[in-house]
C-alpha positions in Angstrom: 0.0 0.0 0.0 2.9 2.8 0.8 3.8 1.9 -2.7 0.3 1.6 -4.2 -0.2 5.2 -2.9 2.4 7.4 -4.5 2.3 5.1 -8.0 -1.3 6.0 -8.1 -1.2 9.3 -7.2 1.3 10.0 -10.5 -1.7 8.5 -12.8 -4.3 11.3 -13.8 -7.0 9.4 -12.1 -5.2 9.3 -9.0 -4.7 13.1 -9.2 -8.2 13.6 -9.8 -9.0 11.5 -7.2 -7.3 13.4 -5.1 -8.7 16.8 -5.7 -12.1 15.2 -5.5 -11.3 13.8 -1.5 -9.3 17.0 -0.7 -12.3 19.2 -1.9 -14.5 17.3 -0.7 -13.3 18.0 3.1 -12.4 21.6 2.1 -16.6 21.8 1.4 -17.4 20.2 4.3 -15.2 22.6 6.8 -16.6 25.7 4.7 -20.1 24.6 5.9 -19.0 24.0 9.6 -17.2 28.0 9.0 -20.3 29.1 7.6 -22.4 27.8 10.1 -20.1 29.4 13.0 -20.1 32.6 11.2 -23.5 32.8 11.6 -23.6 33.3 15.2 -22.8 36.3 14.5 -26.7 37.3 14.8 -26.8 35.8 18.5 -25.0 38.7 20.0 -21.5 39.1 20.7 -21.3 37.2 23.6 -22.7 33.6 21.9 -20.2 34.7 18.8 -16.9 35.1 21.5 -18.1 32.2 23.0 -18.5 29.8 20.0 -14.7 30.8 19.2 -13.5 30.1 22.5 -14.9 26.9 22.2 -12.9 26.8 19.3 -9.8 26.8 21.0 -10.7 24.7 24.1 -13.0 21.8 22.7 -11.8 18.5 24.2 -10.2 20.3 27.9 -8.7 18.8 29.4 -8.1 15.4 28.4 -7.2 17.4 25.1 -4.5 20.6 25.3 -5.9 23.7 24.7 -6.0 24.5 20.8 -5.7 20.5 20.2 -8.4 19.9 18.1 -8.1 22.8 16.3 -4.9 22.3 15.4 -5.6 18.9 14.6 -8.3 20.6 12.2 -5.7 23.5 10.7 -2.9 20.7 9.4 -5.6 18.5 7.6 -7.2 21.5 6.4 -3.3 22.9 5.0 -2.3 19.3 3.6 -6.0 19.1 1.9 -5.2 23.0 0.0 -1.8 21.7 -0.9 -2.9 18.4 -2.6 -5.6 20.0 -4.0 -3.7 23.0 -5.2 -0.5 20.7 -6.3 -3.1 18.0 -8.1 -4.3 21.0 -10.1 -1.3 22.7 -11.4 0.2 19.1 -12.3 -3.3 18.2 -14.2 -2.6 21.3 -15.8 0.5 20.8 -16.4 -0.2 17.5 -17.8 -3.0 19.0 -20.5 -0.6 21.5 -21.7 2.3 18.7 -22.8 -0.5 16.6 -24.3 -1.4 19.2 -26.4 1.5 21.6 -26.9 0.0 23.0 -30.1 -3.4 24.6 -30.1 -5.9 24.0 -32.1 -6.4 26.0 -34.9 -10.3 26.6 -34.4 -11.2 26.7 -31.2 -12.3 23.5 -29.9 -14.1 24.2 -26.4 -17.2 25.1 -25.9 -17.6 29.2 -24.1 -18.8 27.8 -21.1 -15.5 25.0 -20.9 -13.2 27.8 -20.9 -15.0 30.3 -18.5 -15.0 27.2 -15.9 -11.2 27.0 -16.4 -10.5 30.1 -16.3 -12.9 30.4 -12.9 -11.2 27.7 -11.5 -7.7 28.9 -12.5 -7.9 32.4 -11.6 -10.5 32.5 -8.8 -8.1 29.6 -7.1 -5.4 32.1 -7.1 -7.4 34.8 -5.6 -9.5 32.7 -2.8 -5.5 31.5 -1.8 -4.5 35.2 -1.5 -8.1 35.6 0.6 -7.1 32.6 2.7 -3.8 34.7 3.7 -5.3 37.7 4.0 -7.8 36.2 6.3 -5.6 34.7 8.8 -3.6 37.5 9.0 -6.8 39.2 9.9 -9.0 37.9 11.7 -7.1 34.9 13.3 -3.4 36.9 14.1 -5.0 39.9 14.2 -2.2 41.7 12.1 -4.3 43.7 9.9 -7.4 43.9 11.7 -8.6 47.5 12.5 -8.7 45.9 16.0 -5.1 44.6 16.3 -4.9 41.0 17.9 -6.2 41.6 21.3 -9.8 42.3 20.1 -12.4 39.6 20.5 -13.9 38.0 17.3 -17.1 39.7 17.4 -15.0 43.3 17.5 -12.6 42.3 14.6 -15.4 40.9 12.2 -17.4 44.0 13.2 -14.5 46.3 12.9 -13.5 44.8 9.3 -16.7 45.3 7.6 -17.3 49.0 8.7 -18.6 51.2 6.1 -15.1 52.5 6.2 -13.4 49.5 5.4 -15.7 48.9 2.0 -12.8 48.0 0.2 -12.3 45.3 3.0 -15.9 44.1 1.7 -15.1 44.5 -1.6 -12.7 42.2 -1.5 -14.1 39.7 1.0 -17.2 39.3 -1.5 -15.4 38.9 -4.7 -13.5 36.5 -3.0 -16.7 34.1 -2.1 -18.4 34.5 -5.2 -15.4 32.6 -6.8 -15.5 30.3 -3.6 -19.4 29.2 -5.3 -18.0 29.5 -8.9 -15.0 27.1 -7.9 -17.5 24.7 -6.1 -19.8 24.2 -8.5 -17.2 23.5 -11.3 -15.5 21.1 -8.8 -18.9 19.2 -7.3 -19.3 18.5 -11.1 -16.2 17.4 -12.1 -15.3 15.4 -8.3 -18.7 13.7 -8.9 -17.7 12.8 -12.3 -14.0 11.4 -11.6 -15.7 9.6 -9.0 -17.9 7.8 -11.1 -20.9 9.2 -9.8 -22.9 10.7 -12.8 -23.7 7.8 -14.5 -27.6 7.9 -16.0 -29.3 10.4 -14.4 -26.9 11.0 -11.6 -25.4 13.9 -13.6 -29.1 15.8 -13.2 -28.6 15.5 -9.3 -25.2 16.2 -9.0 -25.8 19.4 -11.1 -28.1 20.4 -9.0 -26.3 20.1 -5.8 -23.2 21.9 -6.7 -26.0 24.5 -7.9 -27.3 24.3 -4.1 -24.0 24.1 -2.5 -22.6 26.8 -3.7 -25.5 29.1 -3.7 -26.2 28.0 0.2 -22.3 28.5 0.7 -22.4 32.4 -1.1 -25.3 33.2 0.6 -24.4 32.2 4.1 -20.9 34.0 4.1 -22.1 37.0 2.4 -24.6 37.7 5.3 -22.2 38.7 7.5 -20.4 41.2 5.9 -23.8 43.0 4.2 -25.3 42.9 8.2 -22.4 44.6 9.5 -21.9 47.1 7.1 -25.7 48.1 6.8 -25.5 48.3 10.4 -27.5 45.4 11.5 -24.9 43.7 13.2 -22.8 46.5 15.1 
């Protein structure tokens, strides 16, 4: 099997493969974020609490931050398969067909899904930086590190910091554009749109994402139209 493993993971499949398991947790820790955002509209002291919780979950037969640390390395080696599968795929597809075509070959809606995958993965990985730095170091949050998470996430969305929103929505809009190319295409390297699978699958990376967008976009709209202040 330790053998097996890294002679499959050179094969396309197994690179596929890959980015459909990877993705698949990266979706399923983007609902869990999603859903802890959203205690943002219990009041500040339920939001502070649910991060705390964060950081102590499992005390004390677990050391404080355990878990989430735990969490944090399988969520970094799941972005760095899935962003390594897909610049080898890529890589791949180019030496297969150094040459273009000389009349274009893919359809307008192929190449808008590459190029959403390409570029918006590129932007949501600056995001991801930015975001730590932010909100979890507090190194460019308005309210420096020592604020509690219902101050910072308050503090970045001001109507002052629109450009801070700006961003932050751009940023999740290609979060639902990259899911719903990559339901569809983990659903079929798995195998999983045979007959009329494809119909359902379509429409749950339809729902996904649009659940996904929706939910991380109320946060920032609430606090900067004052609802949540």
């Amino acid at each position: 099997m330790a053998v097996a493993l890294p002679q499959l993971y050179r094969t396309t499949v197994g690179k596929k493969a890959v980015m459909a398991v990877t993705g698949g947790i990266l979706v399923l820790f983007l609902l869990g974020h999603m859903a802890g955002n959203l205690k943002i509209f219990l009041g500040a002291s339920d939001f502070n609490h649910y991060a705390d919780w964060l950081r102590t979950v499992g005390e004390p037969a677990i050391p404080r931050r355990g878990l989430l640390t735990v969490a944090e390395v399988v969520l970094g080696v799941s972005v760095i398969l899935h962003m390594w599968s897909a610049v080898s795929l890529a890589r791949t597809a180019r030496r297969a067909r150094p040459i273009r075509y000389a009349a274009k070959r893919k359809s307008h809606a192929h190449g808008y899904a590459v190029h959403t995958m390409r570029w918006g993965g590129v932007i949501i990985a600056l995001y991801v930086v930015w975001h730590l730095l932010d909100l979890t170091f507090g190194a460019v949050n308005p309210k420096g590190g020592n604020a509690t998470p219902y101050a910072k996430v308050v503090a970045d969305f001001a109507p002052s910091h629109w450009y801070v929103t700006v961003f932050y929505v751009l940023a999740v809009v290609l979060v639902g554009l990259h899911l719903r190319h990559g339901i569809r295409s983990a659903a079929q390297t798995l195998g999983l749109t045979a007959g009329r699978g494809a119909r359902g699958f379509e429409l749950l990376a339809a729902a996904v994402s649009i659940l996904l967008v929706a939910g991380f976009l109320a946060v920032p709209i609430a606090v900067s139209f004052g609802w949540v202040k």
